[in-house]
C-alpha positions in Angstrom: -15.3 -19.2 0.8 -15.8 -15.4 -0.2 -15.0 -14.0 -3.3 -14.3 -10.2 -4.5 -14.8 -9.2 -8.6 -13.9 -11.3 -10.9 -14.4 -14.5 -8.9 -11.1 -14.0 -7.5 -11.4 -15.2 -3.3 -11.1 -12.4 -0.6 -10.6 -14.6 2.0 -7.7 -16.9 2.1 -7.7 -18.4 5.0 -7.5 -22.3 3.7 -5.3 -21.2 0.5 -2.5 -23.4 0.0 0.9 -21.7 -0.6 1.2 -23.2 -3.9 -2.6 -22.1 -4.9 -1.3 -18.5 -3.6 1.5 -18.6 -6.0 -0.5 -19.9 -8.7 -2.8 -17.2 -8.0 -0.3 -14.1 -7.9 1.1 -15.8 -11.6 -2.4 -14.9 -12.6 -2.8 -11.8 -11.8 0.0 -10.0 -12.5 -1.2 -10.6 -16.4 -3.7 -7.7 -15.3 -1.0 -5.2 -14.1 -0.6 -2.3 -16.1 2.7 -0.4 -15.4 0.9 2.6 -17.6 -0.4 5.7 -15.6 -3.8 6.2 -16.4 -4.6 9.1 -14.3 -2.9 12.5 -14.5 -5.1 14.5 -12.5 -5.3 13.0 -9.1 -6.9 15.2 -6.5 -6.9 12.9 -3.5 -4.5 10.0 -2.7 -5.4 7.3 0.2 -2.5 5.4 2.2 -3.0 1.6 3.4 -1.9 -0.2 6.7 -2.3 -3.1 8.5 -1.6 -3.5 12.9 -2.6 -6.7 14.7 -2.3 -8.4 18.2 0.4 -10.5 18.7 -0.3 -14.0 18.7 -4.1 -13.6 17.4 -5.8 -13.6 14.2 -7.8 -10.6 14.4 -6.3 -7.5 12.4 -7.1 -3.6 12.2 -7.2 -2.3 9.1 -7.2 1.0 7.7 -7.1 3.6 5.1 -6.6 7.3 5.4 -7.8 9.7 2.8 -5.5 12.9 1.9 -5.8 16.1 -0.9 -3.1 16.1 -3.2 -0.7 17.5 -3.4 -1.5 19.5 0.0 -1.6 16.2 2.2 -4.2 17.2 4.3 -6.0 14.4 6.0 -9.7 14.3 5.0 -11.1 10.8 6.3 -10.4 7.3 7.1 -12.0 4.0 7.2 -11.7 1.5 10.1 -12.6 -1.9 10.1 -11.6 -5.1 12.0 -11.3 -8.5 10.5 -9.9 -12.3 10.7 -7.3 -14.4 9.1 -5.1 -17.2 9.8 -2.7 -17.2 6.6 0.5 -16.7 8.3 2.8 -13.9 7.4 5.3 -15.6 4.5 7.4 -12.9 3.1 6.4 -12.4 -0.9 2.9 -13.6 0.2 1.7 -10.2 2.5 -1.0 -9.7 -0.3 -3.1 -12.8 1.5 -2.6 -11.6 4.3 -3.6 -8.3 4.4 -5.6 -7.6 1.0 -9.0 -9.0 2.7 -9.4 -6.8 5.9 -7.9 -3.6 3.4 -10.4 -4.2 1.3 -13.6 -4.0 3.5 -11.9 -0.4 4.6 -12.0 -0.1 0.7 -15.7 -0.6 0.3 -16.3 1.8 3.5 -15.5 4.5 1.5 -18.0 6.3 0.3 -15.6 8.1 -2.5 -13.0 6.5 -3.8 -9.4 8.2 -3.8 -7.7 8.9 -7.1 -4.9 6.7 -5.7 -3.9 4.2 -3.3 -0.8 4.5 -1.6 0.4 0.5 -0.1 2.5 -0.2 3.0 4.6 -2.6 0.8 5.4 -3.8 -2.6 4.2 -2.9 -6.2 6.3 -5.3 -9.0 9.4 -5.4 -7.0 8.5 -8.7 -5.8 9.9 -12.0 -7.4 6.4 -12.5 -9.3 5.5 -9.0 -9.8 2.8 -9.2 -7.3 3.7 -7.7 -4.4 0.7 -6.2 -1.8 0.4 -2.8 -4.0 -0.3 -4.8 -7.2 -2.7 -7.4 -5.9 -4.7 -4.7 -4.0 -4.6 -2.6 -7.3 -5.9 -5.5 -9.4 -8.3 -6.5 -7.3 -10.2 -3.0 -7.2 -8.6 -1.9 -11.2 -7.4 1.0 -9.8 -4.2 3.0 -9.4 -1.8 1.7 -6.7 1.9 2.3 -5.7 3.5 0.3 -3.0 6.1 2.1 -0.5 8.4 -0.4 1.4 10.5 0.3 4.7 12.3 -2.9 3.4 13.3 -4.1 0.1 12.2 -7.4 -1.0 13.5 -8.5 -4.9 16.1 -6.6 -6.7 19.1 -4.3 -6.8 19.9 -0.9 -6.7 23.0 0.9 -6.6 24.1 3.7 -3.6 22.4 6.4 -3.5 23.6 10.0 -1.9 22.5 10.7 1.8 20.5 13.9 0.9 17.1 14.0 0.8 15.3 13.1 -2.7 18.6 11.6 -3.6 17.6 8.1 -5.2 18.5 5.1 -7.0 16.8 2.8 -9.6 15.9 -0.6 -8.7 16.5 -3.5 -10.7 14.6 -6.8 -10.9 14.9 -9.4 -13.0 16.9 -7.0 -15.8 14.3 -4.7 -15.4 14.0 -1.2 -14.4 10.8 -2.0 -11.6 10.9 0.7 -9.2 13.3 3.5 -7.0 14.8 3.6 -3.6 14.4 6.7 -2.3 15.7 9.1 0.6 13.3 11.1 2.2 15.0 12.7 5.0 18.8 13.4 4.8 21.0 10.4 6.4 18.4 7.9 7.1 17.7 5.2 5.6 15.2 5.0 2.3 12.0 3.5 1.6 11.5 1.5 -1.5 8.7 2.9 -4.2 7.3 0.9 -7.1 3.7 1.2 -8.9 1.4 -1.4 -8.4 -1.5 -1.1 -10.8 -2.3 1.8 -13.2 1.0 4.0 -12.5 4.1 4.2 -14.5 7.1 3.3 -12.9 8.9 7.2 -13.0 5.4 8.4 -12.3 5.5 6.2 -9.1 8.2 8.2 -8.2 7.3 11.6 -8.9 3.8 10.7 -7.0 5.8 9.5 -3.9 8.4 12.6 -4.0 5.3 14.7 -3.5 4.1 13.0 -0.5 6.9 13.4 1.5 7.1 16.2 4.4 9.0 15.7 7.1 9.0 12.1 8.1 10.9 9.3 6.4 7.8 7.4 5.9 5.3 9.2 2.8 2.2 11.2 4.5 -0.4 8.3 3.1 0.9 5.3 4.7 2.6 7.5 7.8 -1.2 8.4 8.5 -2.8 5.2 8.3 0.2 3.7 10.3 -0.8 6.4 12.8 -4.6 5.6 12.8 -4.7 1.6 13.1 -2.4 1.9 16.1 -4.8 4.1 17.5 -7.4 1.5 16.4 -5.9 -1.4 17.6 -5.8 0.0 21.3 -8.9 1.3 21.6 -8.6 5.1 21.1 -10.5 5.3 17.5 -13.9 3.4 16.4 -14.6 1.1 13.5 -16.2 2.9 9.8 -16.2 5.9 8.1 -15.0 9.1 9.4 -14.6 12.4 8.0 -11.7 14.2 9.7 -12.2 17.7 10.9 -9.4 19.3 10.3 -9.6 22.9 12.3 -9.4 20.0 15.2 -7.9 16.9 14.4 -4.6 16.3 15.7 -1.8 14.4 13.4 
């Protein structure tokens, strides 16, 4: 059994679903929903692509200046894990293998950008917030799909968005980033304020409906996965590089 800080385990591969969920009620006593930096610099998105059918999973996390969204490194690694993927529960899932790529980095980002949820999640704890306790630093999770919650319509223009609401609570924002399509779902995970969350997130979108962070390590363990990028630490050339 591994462990990460704290003595809290980093691989939870014989973790009962009922130890998971005692384990999420515990940490989301850490999260802080109170932004803590105001002068980020660099902001990292997080991502997750596996074989079907296996337990082996590519993870990575790409490294970008802010607000410019230029791509500046990424971190690679491959890694094991046979808790199955239980919606509410990705954090077990995918925390481990995110978090070697985490320790790869030589310097840390001033934020972390998660392919998932922050506190929109029935016990506050969705990937974003486990990830950002974990390491006590800032996090925001960015969902194609909402989990917990409610939000009323929101216009079809771009930027256009809505509040979320969980548990009476005012958690996190849906959010159009292209015009007509459909949005993606921002909350804070560790360290970030929920408006804050927002305003981060706005910033990060260019053209594409997914946020540059997460869009770019989408992009890179899919290229990963099939062979066409190697495992650590690279710095990105960017007179070269194509995204």
């Amino acid at each position: 059994m591994e462990f990460y800080e704290e003595g809290y385990m980093i691989n939870y591969d014989t973790i009962s679903l009922t130890e998971a969920t005692n384990m999420q009620n515990e940490l989301r006593k850490k999260v802080s929903l109170t932004t803590e930096n105001v002068n980020i610099t660099t902001i990292a998105g997080g991502d997750i692509s596996h074989n079907k059918d296996t337990d082996i999973v590519y993870a990575g996390i790409v490294v970008l200046s802010y607000p410019q969204m230029v791509p500046l490194s990424y971190s690679l690694v491959i890694a094991k894990t046979t808790f199955p993927y239980i919606p509410g529960y990705l954090g077990f899932r995918e925390v481990p293998a995110l978090l070697k790529a985490w320790e790869q980095l030589p310097q840390k980002p001033d934020l972390m950008i998660l392919d998932g949820q922050g506190v929109t999640h029935p016990r506050r704890m969705g990937i974003a917030s486990h990830f950002g306790v974990l390491t006590d630093h800032p996090s925001i999770g960015c969902a194609k799909n909402m989990l917990h919650g409610d939000y009323k319509p929101l216009g079809l223009e771009k930027f256009n968005n809505s509040a979320i609401i969980s548990q009476g609570e005012h958690m996190g924002f849906a959010l159009r980033t292209k015009d007509g399509v459909k949005p993606v779902y921002i909350s804070p995970g560790h360290k970030v304020s929920v408006n804050d969350s927002l305003e981060l997130m706005r910033a990060c979108v260019l053209k594409h409906r997914i946020p540059e962070p997460t869009r770019h390590a989408h992009e890179k363990v899919n290229l990963f996965r099939v062979g066409k990028l190697k495992e650590g630490y690279h710095v990105i050339d960017v007179q070269t590089e194509l995204f």
